[in-house]
TORTORLO-699108 format. One record per residue: y, x, z of N, C-alpha, C in turn. Coordinates in steps of 0.2 Angstrom, whole numbers, padded with zeros to 4 digits, always signed. Each point is the difference from the previous one (the first is absolute). Example, Ala and Ser with C-alpha at 12.3 -4.5 7.8 and 13.67 -1.06 7.14 Angstrom:
<pts>
-0028+0066+0039+0006-0004+0000+0006+0004+0000
+0005-0002-0004+0006+0004+0001+0005-0004+0003
</pts>
This chain:
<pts>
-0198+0336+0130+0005+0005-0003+0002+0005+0004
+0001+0009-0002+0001+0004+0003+0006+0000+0000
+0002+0004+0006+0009-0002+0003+0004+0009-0004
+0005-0005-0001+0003+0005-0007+0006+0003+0005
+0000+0008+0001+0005+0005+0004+0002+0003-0007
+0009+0000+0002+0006+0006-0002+0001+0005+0004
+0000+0006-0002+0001+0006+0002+0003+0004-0004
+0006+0000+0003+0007+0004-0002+0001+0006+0004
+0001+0005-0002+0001+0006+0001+0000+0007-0004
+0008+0002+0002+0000+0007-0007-0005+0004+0001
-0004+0002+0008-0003+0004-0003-0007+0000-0001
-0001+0003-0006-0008-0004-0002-0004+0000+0004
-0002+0009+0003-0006-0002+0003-0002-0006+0006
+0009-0001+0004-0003-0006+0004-0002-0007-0003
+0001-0002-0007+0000-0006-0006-0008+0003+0002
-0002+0005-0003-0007+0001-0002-0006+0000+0005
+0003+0001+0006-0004+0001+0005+0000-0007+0005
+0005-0005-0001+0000-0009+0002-0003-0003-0004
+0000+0004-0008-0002-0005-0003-0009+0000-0001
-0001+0006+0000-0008+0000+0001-0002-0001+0007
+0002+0000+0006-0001-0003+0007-0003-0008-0002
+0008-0004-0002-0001-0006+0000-0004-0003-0007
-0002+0004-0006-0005-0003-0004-0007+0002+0002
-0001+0004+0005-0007-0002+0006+0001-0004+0001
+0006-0004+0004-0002-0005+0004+0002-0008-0005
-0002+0004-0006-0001-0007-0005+0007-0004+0000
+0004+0004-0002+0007-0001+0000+0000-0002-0009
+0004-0003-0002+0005+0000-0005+0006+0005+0001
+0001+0006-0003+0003+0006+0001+0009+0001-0007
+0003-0002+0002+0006+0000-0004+0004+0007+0003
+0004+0004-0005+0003+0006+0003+0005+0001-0006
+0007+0002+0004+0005+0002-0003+0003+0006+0007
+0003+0005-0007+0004+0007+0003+0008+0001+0002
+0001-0008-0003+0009+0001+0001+0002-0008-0001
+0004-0001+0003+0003-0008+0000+0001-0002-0006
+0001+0001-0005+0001-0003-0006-0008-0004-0002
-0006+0005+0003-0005-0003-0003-0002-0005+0005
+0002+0001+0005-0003-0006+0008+0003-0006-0002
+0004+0000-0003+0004-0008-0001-0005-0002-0005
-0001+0004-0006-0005-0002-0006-0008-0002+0003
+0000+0002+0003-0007+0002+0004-0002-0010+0005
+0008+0000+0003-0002-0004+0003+0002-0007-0003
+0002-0003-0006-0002-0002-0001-0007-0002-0003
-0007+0003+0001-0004-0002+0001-0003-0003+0005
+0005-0005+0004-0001-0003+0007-0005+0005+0004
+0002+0006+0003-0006+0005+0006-0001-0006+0005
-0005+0000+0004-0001-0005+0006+0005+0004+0007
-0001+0007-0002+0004+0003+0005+0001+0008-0004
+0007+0002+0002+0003+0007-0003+0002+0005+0006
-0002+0006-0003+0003+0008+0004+0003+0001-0001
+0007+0000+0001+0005+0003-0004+0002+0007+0005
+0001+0004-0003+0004+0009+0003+0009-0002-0001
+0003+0002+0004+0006-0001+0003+0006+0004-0003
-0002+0006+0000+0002+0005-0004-0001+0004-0006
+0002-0005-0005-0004+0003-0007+0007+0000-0003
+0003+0006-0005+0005-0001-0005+0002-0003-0004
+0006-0002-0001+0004-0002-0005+0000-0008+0004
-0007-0004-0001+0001-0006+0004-0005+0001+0005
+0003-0001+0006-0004-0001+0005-0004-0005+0002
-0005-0001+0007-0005-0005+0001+0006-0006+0003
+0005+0001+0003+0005-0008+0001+0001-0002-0006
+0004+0005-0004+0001-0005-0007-0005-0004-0003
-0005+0004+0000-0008-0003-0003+0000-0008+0004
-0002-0001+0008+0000-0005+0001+0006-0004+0001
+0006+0001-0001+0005-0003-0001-0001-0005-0006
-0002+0004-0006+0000-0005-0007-0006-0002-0001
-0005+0002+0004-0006-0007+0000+0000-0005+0005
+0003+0001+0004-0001-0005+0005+0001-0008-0001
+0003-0001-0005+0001-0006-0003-0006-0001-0003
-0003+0002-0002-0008-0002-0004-0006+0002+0001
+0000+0007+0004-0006+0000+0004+0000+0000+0008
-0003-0007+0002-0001+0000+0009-0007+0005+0000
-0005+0002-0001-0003+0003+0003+0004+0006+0005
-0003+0001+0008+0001+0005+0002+0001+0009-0002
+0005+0000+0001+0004+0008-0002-0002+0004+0007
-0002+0007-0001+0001+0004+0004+0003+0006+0000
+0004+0001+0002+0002+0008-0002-0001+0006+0003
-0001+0004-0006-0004+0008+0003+0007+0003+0001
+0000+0005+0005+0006+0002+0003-0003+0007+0004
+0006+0004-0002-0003+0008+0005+0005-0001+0006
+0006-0003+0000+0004-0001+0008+0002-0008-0001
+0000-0003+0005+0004-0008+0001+0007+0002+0007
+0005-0003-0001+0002-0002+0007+0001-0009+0000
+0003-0004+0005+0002-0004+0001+0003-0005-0005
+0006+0006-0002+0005-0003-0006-0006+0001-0005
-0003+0003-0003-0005+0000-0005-0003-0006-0001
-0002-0004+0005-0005-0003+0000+0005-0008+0001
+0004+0003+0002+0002-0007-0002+0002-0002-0007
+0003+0008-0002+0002-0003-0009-0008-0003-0002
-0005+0004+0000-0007-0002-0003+0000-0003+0002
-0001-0006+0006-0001-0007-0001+0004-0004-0003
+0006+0000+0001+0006-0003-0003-0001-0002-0008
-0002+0005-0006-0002-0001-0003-0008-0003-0003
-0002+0001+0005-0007-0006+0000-0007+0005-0001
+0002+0008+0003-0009+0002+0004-0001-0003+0004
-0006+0003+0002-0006-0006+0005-0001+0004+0006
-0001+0009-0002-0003+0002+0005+0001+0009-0003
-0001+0005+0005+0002+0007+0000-0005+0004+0001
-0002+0005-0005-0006+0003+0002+0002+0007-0001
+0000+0004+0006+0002+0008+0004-0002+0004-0007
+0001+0004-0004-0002+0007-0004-0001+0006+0005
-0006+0004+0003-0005+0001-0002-0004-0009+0004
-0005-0004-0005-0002-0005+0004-0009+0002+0001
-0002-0002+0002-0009-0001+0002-0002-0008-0006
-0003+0002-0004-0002-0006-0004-0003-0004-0001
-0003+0000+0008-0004-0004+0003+0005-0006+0003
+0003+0004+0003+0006-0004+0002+0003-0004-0006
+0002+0002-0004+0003-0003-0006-0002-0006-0002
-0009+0003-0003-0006-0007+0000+0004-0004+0003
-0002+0000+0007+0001-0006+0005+0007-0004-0001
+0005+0004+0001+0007-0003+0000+0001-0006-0009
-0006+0002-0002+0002-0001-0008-0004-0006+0001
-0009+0000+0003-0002-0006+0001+0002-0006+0006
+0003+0003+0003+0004-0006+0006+0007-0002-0005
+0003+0002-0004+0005-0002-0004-0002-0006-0005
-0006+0002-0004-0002-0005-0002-0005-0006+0000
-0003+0000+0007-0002-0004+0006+0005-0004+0003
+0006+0003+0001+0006-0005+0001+0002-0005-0006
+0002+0001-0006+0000-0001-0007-0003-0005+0001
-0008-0001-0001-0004-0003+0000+0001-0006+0006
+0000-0001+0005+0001-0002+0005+0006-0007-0001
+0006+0005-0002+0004-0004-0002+0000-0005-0006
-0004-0001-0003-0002-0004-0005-0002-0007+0000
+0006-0002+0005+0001-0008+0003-0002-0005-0006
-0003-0003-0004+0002-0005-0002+0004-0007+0002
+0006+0001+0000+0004-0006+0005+0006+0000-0004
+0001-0007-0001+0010-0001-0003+0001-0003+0007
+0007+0002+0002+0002-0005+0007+0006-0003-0001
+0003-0005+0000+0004-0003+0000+0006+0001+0006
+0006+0002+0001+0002+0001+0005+0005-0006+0003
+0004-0001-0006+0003-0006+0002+0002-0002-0008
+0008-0005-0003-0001-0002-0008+0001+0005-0003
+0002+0007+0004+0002+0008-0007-0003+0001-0002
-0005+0004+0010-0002+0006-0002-0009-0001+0000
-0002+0005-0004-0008-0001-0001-0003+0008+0000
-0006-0001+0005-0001+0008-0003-0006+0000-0001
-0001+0002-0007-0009+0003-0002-0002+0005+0003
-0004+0002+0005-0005+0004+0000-0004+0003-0002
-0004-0003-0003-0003+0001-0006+0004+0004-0006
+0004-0002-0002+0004+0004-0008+0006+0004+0004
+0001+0001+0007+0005+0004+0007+0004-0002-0006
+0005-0008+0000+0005-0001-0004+0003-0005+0006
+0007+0002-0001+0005-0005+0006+0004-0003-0005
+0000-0006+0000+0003-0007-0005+0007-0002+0005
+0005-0002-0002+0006-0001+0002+0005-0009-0006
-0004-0005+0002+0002-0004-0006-0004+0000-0006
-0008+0004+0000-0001+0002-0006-0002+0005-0001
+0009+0004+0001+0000+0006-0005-0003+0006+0006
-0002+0005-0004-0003+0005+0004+0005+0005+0002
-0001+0000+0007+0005+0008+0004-0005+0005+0000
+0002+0007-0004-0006+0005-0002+0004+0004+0009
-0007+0001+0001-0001+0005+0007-0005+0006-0003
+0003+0005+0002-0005+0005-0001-0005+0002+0004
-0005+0001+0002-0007-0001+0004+0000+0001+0005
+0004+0004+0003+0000+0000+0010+0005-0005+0003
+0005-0001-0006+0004-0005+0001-0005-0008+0002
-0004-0001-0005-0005-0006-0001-0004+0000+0007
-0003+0009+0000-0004-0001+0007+0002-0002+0006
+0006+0001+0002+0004-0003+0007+0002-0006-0001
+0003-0004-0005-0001-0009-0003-0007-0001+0001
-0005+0005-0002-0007-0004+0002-0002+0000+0008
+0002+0004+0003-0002+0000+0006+0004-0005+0004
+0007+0002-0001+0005-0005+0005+0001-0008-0001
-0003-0002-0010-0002-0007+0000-0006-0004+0001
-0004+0007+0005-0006-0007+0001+0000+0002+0005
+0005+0000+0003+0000+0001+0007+0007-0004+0004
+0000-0003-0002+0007-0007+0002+0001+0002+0006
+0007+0003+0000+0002-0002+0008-0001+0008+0004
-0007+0003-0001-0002+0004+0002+0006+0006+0000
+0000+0003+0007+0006+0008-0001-0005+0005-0001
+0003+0003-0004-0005+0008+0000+0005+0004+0000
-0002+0006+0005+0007+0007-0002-0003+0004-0005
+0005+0003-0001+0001+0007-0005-0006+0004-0001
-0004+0002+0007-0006+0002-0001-0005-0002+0000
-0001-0009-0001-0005-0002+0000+0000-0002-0007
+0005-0001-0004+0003-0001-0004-0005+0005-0007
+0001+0008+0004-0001+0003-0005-0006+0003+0002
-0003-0002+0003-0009+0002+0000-0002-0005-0004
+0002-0007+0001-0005-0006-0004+0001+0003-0007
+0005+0002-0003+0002-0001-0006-0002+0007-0003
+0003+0005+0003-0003+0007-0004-0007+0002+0003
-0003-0005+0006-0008+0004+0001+0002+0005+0004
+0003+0001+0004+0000+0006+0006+0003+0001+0002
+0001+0000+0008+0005+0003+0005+0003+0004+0000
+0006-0002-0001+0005+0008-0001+0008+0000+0004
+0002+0004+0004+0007+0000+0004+0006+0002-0005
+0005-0002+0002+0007+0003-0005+0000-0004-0006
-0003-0006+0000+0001-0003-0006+0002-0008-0002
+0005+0000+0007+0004-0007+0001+0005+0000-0009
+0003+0008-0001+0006+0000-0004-0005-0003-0006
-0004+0000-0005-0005-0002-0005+0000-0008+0001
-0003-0004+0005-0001-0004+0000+0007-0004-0001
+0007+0001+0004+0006+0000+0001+0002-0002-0009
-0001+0004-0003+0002+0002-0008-0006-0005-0003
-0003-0001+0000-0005-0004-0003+0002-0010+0001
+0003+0001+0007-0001-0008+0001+0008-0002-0002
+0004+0007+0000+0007-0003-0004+0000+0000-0007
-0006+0004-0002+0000-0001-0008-0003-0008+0000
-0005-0002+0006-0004-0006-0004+0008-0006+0000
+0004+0001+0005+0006-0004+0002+0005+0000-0005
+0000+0007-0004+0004-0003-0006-0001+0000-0007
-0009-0001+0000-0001-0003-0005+0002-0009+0001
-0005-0002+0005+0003-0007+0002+0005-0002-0001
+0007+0004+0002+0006-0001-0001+0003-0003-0004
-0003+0006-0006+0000+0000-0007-0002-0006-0004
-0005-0002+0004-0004-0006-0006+0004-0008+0003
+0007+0002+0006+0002-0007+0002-0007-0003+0006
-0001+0002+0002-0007-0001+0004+0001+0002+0007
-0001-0006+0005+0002-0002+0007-0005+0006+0004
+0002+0003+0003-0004+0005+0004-0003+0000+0004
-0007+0003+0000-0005-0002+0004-0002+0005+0005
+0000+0007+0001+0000+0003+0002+0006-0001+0005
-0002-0001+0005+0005+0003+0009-0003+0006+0004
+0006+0003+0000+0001+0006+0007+0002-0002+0005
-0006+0000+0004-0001+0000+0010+0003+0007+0002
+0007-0002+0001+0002+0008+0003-0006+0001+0006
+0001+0007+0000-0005+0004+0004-0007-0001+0001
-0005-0008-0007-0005+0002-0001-0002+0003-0006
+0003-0004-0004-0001+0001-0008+0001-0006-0006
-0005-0002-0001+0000-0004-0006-0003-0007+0000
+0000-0006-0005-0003-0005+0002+0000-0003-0008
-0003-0005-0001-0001-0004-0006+0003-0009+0002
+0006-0002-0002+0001-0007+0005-0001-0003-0006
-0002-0007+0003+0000-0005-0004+0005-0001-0004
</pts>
């Protein structure tokens, strides 16, 4: 089965010119100009989506804002400036990864195929039972609380996958954020910080004993 890409972008020729790159490269090629159609768009489950950052009326955050509930594949966003703060709203909301405007599309390719090389990768077939609550599918990335499911949004999921199969184990903030987003990057203790208080009060929320510990001055752990 050919791997199916979204490609959002208002302006055409860059829709027109990814989109004929990656149907050379035997893509499944989906494309919308404006965030009204990317939501429509992506309920076609893509394996992985482009989205541009800066489009009118609805921007590429809102876009993945309101899929992230239903579509896990990896989100990337096309962007002409990032800072910091930027990049953490984009994670926060549940992108994957940041690709520079003007970019090399070779570069692109690659970043697109190690995205969904990880994807695949994590395709654990495993249920694990943790103790009488809690249960996590790896396979269906669903975390059971008594049953009933606590919904994690995907990078939220990726740092429970990492930190629960890894008992015990500390990882900091930067080690944290290469295993999960695939690349080394400085300045992004605050992302991670915003993520593991989100995974904290979903738990919260569902009455569910917390499993996540902060090692002051290392980082993070998964206890028993």
């Amino acid at each position: 089965m050919r791997t199916k890409i979204l490609i959002v972008d208002d302006e055409a020729d860059i829709v027109a010119m990814l989109k004929g790159f990656f149907e050379n490269r035997n893509y499944d090629v989906l494309t919308a100009t404006d965030g009204i159609e990317a939501i429509k768009q992506s309920e076609r489950q893509p394996d992985i989506i482009l989205l541009d950052i800066n489009m009118p009326q609805l921007d590429g955050l809102s876009v993945c804002r309101r899929i992230r509930d239903y579509v896990s594949c990896p989100i990337l966003f096309l962007t002409a400036r990032i800072e910091d703060a930027d990049k953490v709203k984009g994670f926060s909301v549940g992108g994957d990864d940041y690709i520079l405007k003007p970019f090399s599309i070779i570069e692109l390719e690659a970043r697109v195929a190690a995205h969904l090389r990880r994807e695949k990768r994590r395709g654990i077939e495993a249920k694990v039972k943790f103790d009488e609550g809690l249960t996590i599918d790896y396979s269906e990335r669903c975390v059971y609380w008594n049953n009933e499911v606590i919904p994690f949004v995907k990078k939220e999921f990726d740092i429970i996958e990492l930190l629960s199969q890894n008992v015990g184990q500390v990882f900091d903030k930067e080690r944290i954020y290469e295993r999960v987003w695939g690349y080394d990057s400085e300045g992004e203790s605050s992302v991670i910080f915003e993520h593991i208080r989100r995974i904290r009060s979903r738990l919260a929320a569902a009455h569910c004993k917390p499993y996540i510990e902060t090692v002051w001055g290392c980082g993070y752990k998964w206890i028993k």
